[in-house]
N, C-alpha and C positions, 0 to 999 in steps of 0.2 A: 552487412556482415562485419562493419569494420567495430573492432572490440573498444568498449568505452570505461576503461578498468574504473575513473571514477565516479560510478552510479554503483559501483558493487561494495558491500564491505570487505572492508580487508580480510585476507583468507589469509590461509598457509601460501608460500609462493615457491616457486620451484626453479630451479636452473640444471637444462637438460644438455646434457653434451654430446655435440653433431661437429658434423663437416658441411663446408663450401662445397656444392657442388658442380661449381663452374670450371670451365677449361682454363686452367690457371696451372703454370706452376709453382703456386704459390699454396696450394690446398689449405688451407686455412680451418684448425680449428674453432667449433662455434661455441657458444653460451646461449641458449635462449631462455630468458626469463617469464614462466609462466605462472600467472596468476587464473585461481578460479577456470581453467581450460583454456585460456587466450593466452597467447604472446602478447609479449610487452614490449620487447627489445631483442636482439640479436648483439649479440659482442663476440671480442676474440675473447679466444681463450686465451688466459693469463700462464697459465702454466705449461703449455706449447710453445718449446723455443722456437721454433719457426716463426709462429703466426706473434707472439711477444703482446698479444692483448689487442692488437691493431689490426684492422679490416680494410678494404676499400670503401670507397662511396656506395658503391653499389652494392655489394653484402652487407652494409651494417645498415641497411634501408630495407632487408628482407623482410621483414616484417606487414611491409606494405604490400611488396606483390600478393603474399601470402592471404590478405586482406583485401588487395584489390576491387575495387567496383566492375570490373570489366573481365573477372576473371571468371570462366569457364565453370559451372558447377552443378550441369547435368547436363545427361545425354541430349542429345541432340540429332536430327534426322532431317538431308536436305529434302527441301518441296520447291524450289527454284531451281532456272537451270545451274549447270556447274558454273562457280564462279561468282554466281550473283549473292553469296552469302546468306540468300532465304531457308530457314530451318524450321523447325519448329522442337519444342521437347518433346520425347518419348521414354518410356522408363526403360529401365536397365535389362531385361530379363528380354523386353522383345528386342530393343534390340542387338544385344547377345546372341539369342538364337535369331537372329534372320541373318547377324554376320556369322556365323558357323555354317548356319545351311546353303550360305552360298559360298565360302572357303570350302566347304566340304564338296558343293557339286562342280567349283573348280578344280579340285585336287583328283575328284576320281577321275577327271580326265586329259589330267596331267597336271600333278601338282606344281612342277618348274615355271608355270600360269602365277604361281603368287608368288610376290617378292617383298619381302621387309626389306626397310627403308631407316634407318638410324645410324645416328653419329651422340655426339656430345654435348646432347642437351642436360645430360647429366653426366659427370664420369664415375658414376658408382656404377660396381660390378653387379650389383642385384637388379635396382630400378635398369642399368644399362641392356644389358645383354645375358640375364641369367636366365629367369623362366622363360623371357622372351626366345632366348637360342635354343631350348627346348622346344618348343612350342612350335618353331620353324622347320626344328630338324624333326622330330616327330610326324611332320607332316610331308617332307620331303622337298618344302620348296625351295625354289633359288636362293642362293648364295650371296651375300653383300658383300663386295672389294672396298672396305672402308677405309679411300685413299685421300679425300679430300686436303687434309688441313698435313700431314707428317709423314708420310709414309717415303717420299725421296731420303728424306733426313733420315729416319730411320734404318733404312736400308744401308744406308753408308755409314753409320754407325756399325752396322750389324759386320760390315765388309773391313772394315778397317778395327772398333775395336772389339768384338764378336758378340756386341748386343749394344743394346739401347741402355748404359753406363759411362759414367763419370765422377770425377770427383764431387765429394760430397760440399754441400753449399754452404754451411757452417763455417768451412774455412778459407774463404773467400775474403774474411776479415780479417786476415794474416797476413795477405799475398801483400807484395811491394806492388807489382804490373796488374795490374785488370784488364783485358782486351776485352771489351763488350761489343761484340760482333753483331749485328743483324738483328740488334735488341732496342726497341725503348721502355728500357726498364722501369723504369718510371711509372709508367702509363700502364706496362704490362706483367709486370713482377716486382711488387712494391717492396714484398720484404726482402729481396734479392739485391736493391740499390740501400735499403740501410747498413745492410752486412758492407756495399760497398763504399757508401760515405763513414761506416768504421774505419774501414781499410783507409780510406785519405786520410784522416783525423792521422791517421798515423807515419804517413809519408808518403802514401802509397802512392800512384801514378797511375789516372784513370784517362783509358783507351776508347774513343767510340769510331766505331764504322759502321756506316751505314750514309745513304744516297739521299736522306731526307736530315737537314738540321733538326734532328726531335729537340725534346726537353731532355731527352738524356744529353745527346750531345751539346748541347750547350752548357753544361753543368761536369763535363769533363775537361780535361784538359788541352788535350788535343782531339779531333775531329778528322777523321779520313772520309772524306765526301765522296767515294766512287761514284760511278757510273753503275746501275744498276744491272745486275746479272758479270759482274767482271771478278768475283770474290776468290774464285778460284784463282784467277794470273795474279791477283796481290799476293794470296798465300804463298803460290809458286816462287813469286818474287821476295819476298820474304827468306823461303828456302834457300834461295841463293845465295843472300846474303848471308846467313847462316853461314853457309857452305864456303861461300869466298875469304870470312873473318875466321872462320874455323869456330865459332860460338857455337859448338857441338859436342856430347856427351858422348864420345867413339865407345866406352863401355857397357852405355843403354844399348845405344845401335849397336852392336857387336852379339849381346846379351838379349836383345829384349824386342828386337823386330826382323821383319823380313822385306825382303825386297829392296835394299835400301842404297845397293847400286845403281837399281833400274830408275829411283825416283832422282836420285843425286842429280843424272843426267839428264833427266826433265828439267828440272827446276835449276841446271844451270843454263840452260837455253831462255829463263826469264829473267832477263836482266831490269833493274829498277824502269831503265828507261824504255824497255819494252810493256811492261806491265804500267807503268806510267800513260804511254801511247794507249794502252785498253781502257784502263783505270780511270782516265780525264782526274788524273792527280799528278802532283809535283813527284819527281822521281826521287827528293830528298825527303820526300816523307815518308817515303817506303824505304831507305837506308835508315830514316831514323828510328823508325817502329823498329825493324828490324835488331839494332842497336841494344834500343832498350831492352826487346822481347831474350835476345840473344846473352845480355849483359845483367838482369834481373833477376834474380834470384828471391822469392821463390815468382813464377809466373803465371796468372791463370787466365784463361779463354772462358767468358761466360758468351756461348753462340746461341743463338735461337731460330726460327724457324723462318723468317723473313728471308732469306738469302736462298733457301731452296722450294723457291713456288717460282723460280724459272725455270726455264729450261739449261741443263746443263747444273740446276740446286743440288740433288746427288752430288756430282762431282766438285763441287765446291765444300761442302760437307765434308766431304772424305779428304779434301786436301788439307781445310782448317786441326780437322782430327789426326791428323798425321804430328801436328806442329809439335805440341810437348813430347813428341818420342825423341825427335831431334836436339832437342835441350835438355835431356832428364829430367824436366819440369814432373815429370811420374815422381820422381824422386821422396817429392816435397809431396805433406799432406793440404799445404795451399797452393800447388801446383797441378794442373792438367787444365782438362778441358771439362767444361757439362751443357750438353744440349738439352740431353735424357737421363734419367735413373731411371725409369720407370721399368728397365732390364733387371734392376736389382731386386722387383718386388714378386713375390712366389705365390702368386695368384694363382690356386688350381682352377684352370679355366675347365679343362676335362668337367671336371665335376660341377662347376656351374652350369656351365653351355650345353654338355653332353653331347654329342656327338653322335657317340654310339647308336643313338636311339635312328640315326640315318640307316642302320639296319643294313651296311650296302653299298648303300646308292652312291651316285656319284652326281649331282645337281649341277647345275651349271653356274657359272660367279658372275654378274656383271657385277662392272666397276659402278661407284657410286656417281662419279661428276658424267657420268653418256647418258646420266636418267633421261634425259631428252630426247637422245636419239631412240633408245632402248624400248620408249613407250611409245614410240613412230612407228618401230619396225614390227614389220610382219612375221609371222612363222616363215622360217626357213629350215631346211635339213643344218644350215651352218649356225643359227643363231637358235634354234630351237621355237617352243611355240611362243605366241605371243603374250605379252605379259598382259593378264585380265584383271591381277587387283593387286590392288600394293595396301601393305598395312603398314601407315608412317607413325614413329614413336621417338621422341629426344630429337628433335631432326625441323628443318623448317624448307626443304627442298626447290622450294618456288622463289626463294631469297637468298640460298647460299650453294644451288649448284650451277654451274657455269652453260655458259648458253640457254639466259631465262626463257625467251623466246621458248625456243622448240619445248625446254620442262612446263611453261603453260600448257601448251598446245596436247602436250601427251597427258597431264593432268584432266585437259578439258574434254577428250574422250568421254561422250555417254558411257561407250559400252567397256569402259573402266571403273570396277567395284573399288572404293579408296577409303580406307578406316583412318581415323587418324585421332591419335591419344595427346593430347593437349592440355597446356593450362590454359591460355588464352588464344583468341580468334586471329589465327596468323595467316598468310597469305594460301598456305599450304590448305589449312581448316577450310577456306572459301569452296577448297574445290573438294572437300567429302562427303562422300553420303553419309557417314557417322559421323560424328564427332563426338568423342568421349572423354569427361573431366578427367585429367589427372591430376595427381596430389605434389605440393610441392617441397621440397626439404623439410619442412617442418612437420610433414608429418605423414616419414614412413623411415622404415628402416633400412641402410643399408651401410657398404665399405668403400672405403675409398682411397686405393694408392695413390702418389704424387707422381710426377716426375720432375719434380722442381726441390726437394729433400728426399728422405730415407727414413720416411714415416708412413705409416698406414693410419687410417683413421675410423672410426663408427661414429653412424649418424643414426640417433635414436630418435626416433619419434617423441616430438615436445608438444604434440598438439592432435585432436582425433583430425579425420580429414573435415575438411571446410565442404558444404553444402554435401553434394552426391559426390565427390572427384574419389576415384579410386585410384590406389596402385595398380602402376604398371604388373606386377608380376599378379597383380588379384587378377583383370582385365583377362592374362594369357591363364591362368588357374583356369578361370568360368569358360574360356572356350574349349580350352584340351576338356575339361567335362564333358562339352555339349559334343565336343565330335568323335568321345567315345574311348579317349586316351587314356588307361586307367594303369598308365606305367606310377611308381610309389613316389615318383622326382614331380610329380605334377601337385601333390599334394604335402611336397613341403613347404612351411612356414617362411618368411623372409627373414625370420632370427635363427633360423636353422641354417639358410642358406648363408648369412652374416658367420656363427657363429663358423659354416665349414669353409670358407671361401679360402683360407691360407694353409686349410691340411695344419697340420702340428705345428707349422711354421712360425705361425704370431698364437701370442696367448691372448683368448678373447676373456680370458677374465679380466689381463690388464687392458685391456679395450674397454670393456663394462666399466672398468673402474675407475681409468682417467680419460679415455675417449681420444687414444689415441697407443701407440707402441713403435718404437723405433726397430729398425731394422737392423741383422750384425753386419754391417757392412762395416771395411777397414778401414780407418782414416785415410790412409793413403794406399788405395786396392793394387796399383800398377806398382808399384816402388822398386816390385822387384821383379816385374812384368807379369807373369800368369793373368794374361788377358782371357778372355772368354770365347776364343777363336780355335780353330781345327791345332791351329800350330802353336798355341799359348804367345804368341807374342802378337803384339802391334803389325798389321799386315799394311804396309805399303804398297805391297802388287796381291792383288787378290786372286787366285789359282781358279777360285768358283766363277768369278767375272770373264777370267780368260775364256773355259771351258764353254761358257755361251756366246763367245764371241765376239765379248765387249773387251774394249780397253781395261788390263788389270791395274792400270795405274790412276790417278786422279788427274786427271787435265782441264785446263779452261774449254766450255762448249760454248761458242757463241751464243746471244740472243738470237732468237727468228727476226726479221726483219723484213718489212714488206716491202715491195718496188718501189724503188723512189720516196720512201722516206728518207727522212733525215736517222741517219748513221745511230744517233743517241740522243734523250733530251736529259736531260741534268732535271733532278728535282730541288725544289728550292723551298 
């Protein structure tokens, strides 16, 4: 399959404008160059400030998976036991209807028996979660809690500044102070460290913290090697300092937050050399951050998601996010913080996902990392029936949900019906009765927010699909057919669902036209506070947190630690 452009004569050649569809916040505008139906090459886009014409290693080699020898490009039907990878081909149409008439004779007798199973194997809203969230709720079955990779961070975003928002990343090349928190950007947000080697070139002063010497940290200036899970007592300690030199904005605070006597009093109980004692750092390195962060003007927090996949991440989140209210760092349009924008993008999900079509019902949610336990458990009045087929799509479950063990073992159930829509043969694939080609960036349509900018993007199909692989939203089309579903959302186009996914929001003709549209978001959104919360200001104590019981303030939560371990290991 792999395209050999020179045995063709030259044709007309084309360059079609897409998006990255990887978990990045970097979303990265594409170029694919097609000649005679084949890709050529994949590049950035040049006229996407964000992406600046430059890709990583790994998208601007898309061209090969897409042509891969090993990739997936027709059905497939196992005839070994689970696990052993023995299949054989079968065409599409059987089996389509043999997966409908057994979803179908699961569902009449209790459709909360079947459960999709996806994350971010794409983050496009069509291929993600469009026909597919139709297609589930239509049917009535279980609920997905898609908590894996963000959802602590999130949430404390949501609590402190009243969604998943921040400063825009553009101006990150302005700032004096960079704190690059819980990131190796480098590694993981490539055009996010150019913006910040602009900012040096210019005087700036780069920040890293984080428990592992990356290649970021070694390429900043200073380095804060915590102890791992301690993020919140540095911030605390921070605040302190703040609070002790008075390097405070009494007219944000006064103007633009809540709660900000009950956090004062927190954070003066962490004195450097307490949070130093947690931290396994010198307690003058947290007076000097402190210093800088307090005496810099403008200053910005680039945090990322490393720091809250402990336990007690929430609260560490919500502390770091508190920091620029305390500086009027909001002030400045190169000051705050960004974890996420992805709050600022007006995705009608209603209308992709639909909802409605649950008629009702009320299904039940498992969380996505208990798939283990979940495919164990038996029918109970408290857990409801037991789950008899899971339909996996974007997703590799047998590789990136926690406690592999037990997700084998409930994978490797006979009398577990398991579809799974694939490009290539993954660990998950080993253990399905289907396996169904999917198609990959190149060639299908769909949108695609960031949360890494304040751009939306389309990704147009630059190429027909490769061998048999189909769209995900054809896939869920051809079964809502077969099981009878003849609502009019089952038989929309995936340029229909592109063209409505932002409502009036974004103009998709400027999407058609340069394959991409920024969003009006402010230079600087908090300046003059109207945050996105019940109370328009920056919430320090959280009222919703109280109300269930939890601490409304941000606090350090220890690590778990088992008997007779040792206290902490330092990474090195």
């Amino acid at each position: 399959m792999s395209p050999d452009p020179q045995t063709k004569e030259i044709a007309s050649v084309q360059q079609v404008l897409g998006a990255c569809p990887h978990d990045c916040p970097d979303t990265c505008a594409l170029v694919t160059t097609v000649q005679d139906g084949v890709a050529l090459r994949v590049q950035g886009n040049p006229a996407h400030p964000p992406t600046a014409g430059v890709l990583c290693n790994k998208v601007s080699h898309y061209v090969e998976r897409s042509y891969h020898p090993e990739r997936l490009l027709q059905p497939m039907k196992r005839v070994g036991p689970k696990g052993s990878g023995r299949f054989e081909p079968v065409a599409w149409d059987v089996a389509l209807d043999d997966i409908a008439r057994r979803l179908g004779a699961i569902a009449a007798r209790d459709p909360q028996a079947i459960l999709p199973y996806s994350y971010c194997g794409t983050m496009g809203l069509v291929q993600g979660d469009g026909m597919a969230a139709r297609f589930f709720h239509r049917i009535g079955a279980s609920l997905l809690d898609r908590t894996i990779c963000a959802s602590a961070g999130a949430e404390a975003l949501t609590q402190t500044l009243g969604g998943k928002v921040g400063m825009k990343v553009e101006f990150f090349a302005e700032a004096k102070l960079i704190v690059i928190w819980g990131s190796n950007s480098i590694a993981s947000n490539l055009h996010f460290w150019r913006l910040a080697q602009e900012a040096k070139r210019q005087g700036a002063k780069l920040v890293c913290i984080d428990p592992r010497r990356s290649e970021t940290a070694e390429k900043c200036h200073e380095h804060l090697q915590l102890l791992p899970g301690t993020d919140a007592a540095l911030a605390l300690a921070l605040m302190h300092e703040l609070v002790a030199n008075d390097w405070l904005d009494h007219a944000y605070l006064e103007a633009h937050t809540l709660g900000w006597d009950a956090l004062r009093e927190r954070a003066l109980r962490w004195s450097p050399e307490r949070a130093a004692a947690v931290c396994g750092i010198p307690a003058q390195q947290i007076r000097d951050l402190a210093r800088d962060y307090g005496t810099t003007k403008p200053a910005a927090i680039r945090l990322n998601y490393g720091m809250q996949r402990v336990r007690g991440g929430g609260n560490a989140v919500r502390a770091v996010a508190c920091l620029p209210a305390l500086t009027g760092a909001w002030r400045h349009r190169a000051g705050g913080v960004l974890l996420s924008n992805s709050g600022w993008v007006p995705a009608d999900r209603a209308y992709l996902q639909r909802p409605d079509l649950l008629a009702g019902r009320q299904p039940r949610t498992i969380n996505m990392v208990t798939i283990g336990d979940d495919l164990l458990r038996p029918a109970s009045p408290a857990f409801g029936p037991a789950i008899e087929a899971v339909v996996v799509y974007n997703s590799n479950p047998l590789a990136v949900a926690p406690e592999s063990g037990k997700v084998v073992r409930g994978f490797a159930r006979e009398d577990l019906f398991t579809v799974v829509l694939e490009q290539f043969r993954t660990d998950t694939a080993d253990y399905a009765d289907y396996l169904l080609p999917a198609t990959t960036q190149l060639e299908h349509w769909d949108v695609h927010p960031s949360y890494g900018h304040t751009d939306v993007l389309l990704n147009r199909p630059a190429i027909a699909p490769v061998g048999q692989a189909r769209t995900n939203t054809d896939v869920f089309r051809a079964l809502a057919a077969r099981m009878g579903f003849d609502e009019p959302c089952f038989r929309e186009s995936d340029e229909t669902l592109c063209r409505h996914a932002f409502g009036d929001k974004v103009d998709f003709e400027v999407l058609l036209r340069q394959g991409f549209a920024s969003l009006q978001v402010p230079d600087a959104p908090f300046a003059e506070g109207r945050f996105p919360t019940a109370s328009g200001r920056c919430e320090f104590f959280s009222e919703r947190l109280a109300r269930q019981g939890l601490d409304g303030l941000p606090d350090h939560v220890p690590n778990y630690e088992a008997a007779g371990s040792p206290r902490a290991i330092r990474w090195r």
